[in-house]
MDTraj code that builds the backbone (N, CA, C; nanometers):
import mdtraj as md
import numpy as np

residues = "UNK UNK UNK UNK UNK UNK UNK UNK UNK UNK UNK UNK UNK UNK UNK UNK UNK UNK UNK UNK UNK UNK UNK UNK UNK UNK UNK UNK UNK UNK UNK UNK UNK UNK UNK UNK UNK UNK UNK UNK UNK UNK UNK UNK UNK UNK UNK UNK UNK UNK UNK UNK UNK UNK UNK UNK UNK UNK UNK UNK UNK UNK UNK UNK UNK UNK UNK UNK UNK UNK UNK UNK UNK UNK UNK UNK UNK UNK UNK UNK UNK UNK UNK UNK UNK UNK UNK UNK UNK UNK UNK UNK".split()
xyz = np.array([
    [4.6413, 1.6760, -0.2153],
    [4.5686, 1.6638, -0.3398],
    [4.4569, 1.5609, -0.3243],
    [4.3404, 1.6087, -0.3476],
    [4.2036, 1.5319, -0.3979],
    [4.1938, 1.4171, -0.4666],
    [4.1762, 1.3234, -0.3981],
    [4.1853, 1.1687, -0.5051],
    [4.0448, 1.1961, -0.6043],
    [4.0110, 1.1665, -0.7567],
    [3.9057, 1.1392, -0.7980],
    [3.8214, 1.0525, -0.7776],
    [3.6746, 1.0650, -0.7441],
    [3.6042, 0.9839, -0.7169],
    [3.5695, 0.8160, -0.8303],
    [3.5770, 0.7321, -0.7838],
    [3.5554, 0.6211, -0.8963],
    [3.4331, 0.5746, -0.9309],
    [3.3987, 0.5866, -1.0450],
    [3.2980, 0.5727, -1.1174],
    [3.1946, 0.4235, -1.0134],
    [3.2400, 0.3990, -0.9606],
    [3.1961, 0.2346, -0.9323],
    [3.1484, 0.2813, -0.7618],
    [3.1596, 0.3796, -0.7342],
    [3.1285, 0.4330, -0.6040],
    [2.9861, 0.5100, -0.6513],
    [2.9411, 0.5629, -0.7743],
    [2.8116, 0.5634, -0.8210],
    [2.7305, 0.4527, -0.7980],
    [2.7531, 0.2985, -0.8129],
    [2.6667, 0.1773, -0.8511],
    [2.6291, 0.1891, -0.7208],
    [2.4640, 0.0978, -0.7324],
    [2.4153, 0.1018, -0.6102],
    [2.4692, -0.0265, -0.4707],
    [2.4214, -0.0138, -0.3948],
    [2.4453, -0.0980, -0.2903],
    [2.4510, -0.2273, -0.3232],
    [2.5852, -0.2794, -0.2550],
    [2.6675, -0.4234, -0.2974],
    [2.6673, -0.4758, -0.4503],
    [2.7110, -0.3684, -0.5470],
    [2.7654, -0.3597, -0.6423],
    [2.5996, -0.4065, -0.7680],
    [2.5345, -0.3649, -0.6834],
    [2.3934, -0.3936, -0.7944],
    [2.3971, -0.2434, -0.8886],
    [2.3801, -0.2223, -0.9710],
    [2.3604, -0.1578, -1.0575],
    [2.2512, -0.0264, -1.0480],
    [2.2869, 0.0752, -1.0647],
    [2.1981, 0.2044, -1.0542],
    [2.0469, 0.1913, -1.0506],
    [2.0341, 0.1610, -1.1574],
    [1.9109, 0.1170, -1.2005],
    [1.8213, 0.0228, -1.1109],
    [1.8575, -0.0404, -1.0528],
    [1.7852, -0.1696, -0.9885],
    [1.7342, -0.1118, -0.8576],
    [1.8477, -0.0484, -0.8109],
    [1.8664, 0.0584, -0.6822],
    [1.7371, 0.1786, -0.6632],
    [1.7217, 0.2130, -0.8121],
    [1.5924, 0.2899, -0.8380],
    [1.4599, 0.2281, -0.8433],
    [1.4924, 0.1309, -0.8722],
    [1.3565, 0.0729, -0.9040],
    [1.3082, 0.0515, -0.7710],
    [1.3860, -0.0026, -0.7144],
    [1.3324, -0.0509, -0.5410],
    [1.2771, 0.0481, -0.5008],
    [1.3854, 0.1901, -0.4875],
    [1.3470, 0.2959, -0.4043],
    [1.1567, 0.3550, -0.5072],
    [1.1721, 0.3333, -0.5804],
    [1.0364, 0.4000, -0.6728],
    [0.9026, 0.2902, -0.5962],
    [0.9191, 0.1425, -0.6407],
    [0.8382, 0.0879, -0.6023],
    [0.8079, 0.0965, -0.4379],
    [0.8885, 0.0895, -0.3151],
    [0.9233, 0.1416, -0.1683],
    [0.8001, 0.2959, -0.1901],
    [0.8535, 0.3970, -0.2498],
    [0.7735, 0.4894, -0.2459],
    [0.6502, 0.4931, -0.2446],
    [0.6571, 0.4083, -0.3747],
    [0.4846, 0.4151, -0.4415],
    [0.3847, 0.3470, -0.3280],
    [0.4652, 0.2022, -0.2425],
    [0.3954, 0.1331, -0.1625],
    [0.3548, 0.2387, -0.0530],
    [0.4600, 0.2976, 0.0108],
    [0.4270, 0.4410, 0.0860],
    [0.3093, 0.5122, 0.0694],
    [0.3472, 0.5442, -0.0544],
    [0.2331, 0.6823, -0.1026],
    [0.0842, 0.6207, -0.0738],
    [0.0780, 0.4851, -0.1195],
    [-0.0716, 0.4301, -0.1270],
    [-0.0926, 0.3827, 0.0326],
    [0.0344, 0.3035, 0.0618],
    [-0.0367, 0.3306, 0.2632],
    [-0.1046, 0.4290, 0.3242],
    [-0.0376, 0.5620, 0.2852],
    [-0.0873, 0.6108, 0.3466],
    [-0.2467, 0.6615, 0.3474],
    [-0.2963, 0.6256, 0.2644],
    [-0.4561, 0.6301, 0.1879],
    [-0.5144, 0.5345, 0.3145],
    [-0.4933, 0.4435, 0.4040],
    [-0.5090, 0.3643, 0.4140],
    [-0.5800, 0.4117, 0.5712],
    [-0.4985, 0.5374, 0.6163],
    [-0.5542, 0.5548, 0.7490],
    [-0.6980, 0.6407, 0.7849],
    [-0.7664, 0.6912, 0.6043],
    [-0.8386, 0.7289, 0.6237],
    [-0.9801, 0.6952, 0.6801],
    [-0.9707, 0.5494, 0.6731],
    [-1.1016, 0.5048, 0.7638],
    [-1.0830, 0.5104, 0.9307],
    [-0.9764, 0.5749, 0.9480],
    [-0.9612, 0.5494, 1.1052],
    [-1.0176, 0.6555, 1.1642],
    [-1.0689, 0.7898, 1.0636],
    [-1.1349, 0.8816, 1.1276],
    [-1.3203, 0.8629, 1.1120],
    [-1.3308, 0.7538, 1.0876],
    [-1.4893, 0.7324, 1.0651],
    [-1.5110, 0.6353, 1.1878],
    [-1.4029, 0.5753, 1.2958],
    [-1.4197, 0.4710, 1.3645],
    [-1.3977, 0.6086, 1.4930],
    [-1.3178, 0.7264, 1.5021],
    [-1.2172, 0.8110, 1.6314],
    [-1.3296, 0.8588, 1.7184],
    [-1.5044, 0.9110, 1.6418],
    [-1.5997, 0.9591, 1.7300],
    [-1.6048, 0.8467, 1.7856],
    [-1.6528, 0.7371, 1.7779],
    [-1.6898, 0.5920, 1.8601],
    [-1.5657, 0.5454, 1.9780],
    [-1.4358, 0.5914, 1.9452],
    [-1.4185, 0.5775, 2.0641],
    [-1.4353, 0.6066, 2.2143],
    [-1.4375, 0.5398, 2.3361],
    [-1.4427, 0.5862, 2.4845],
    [-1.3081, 0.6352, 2.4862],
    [-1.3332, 0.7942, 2.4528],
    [-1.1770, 0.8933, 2.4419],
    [-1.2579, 1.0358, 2.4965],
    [-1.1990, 1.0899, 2.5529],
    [-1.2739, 1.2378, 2.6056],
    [-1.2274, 1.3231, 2.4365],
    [-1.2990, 1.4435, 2.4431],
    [-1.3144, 1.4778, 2.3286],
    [-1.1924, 1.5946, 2.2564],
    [-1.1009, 1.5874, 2.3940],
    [-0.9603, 1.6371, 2.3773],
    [-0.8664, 1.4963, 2.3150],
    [-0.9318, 1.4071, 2.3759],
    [-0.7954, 1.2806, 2.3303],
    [-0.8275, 1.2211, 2.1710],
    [-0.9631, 1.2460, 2.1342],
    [-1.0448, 1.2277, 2.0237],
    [-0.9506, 1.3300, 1.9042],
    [-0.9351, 1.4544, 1.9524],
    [-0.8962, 1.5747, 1.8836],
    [-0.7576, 1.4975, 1.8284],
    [-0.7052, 1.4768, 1.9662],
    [-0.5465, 1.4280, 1.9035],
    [-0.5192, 1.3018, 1.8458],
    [-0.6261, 1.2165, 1.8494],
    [-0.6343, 1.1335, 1.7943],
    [-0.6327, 1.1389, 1.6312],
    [-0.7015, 1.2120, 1.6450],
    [-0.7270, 1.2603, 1.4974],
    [-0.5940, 1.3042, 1.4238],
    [-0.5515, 1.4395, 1.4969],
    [-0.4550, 1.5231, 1.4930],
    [-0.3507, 1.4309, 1.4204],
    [-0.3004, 1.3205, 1.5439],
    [-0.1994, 1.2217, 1.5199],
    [-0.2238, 1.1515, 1.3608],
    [-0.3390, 1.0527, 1.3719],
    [-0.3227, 0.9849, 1.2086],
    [-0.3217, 1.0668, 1.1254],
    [-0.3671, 1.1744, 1.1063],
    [-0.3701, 1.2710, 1.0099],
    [-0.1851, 1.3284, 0.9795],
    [-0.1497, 1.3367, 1.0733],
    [-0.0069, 1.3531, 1.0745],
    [0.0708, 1.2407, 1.0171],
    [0.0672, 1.1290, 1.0527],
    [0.1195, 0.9893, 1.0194],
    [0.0726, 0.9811, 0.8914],
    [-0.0537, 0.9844, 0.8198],
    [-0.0794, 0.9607, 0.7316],
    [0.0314, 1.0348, 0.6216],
    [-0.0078, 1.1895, 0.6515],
    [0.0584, 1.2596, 0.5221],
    [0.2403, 1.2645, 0.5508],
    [0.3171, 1.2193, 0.6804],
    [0.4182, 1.2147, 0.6912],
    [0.4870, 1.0766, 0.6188],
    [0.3845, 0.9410, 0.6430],
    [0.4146, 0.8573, 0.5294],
    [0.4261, 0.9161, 0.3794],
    [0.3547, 0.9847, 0.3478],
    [0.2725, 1.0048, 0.2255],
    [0.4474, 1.1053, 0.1370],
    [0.4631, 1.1927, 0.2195],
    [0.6554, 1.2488, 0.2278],
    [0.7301, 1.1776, 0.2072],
    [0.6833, 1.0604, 0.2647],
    [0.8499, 0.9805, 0.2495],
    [0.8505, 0.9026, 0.1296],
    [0.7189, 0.8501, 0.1198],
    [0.6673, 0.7749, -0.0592],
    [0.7375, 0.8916, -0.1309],
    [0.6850, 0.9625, -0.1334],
    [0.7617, 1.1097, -0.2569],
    [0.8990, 1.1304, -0.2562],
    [0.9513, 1.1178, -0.1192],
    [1.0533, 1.1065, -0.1414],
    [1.1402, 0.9968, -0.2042],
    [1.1217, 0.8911, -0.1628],
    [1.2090, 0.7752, -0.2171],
    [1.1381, 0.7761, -0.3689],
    [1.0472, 0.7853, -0.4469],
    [1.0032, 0.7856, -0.5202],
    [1.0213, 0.8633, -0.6391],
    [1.0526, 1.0049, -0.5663],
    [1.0532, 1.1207, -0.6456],
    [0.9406, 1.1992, -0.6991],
    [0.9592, 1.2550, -0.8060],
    [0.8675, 1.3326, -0.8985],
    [0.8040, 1.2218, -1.0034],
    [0.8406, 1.1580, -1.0478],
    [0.7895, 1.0418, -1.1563],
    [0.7204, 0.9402, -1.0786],
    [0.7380, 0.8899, -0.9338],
    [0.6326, 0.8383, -0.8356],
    [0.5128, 0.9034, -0.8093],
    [0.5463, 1.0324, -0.8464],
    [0.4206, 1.1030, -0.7297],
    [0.3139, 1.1418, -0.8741],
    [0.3912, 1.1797, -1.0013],
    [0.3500, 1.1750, -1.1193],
    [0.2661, 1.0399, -1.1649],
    [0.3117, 0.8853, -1.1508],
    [0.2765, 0.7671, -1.1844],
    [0.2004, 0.7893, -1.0897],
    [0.1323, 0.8184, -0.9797],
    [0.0282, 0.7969, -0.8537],
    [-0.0799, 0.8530, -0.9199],
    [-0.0615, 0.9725, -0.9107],
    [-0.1939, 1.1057, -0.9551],
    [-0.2025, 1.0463, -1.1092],
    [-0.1465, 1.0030, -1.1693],
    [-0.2192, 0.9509, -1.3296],
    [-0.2961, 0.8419, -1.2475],
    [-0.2686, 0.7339, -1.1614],
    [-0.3330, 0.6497, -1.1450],
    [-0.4819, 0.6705, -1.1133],
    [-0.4596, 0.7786, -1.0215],
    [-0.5299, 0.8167, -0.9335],
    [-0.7111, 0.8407, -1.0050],
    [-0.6389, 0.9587, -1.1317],
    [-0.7229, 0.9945, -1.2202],
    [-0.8142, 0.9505, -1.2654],
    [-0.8067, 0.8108, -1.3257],
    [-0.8046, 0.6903, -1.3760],
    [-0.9839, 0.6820, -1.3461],
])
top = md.Topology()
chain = top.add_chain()
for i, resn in enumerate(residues, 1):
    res = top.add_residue(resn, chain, resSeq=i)
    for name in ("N", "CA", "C"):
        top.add_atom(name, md.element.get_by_symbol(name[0]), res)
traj = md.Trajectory(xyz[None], top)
């Protein structure tokens, strides 16, 4: 027989409270989401590098990847109401 789960195995990590637990993970996100904005000047510097124009490509390739793979994980820890609070900002 199945023991019931205890309500107190909901609260977040080392007995802090749901809520607090969210807030971190929302604000964590949001910091995410806006890093990743951050790598877009790195493609205005990638022609100027001494890179042959295959390593240039992946250069590119790469931050562009990093960028929007940060940009996933903000949404994720964040959710729908992160990614919602961003794009209102955004608007702005």
């Amino acid at each position: 027989m199945r023991k019931p789960i205890r309500p107190e195995v909901f609260r977040g990590h080392e007995g802090r409270p749901k809520g607090a637990l969210h807030r971190a993970r929302f604000i964590a996100g949001i910091t995410l989401m806006s890093a990743s904005f951050l790598v877009y000047p790195a493609y205005s510097v990638v022609p100027f590098l001494p890179l042959s124009h295959r390593m240039k490509i992946g250069v590119t390739l790469f931050t562009s990847l990093l960028s929007w793979g940060i940009f996933y994980a903000g949404i994720y820890l964040s959710g729908r109401e992160g990614y919602e609070w961003l794009k209102g900002r955004w608007k702005r």
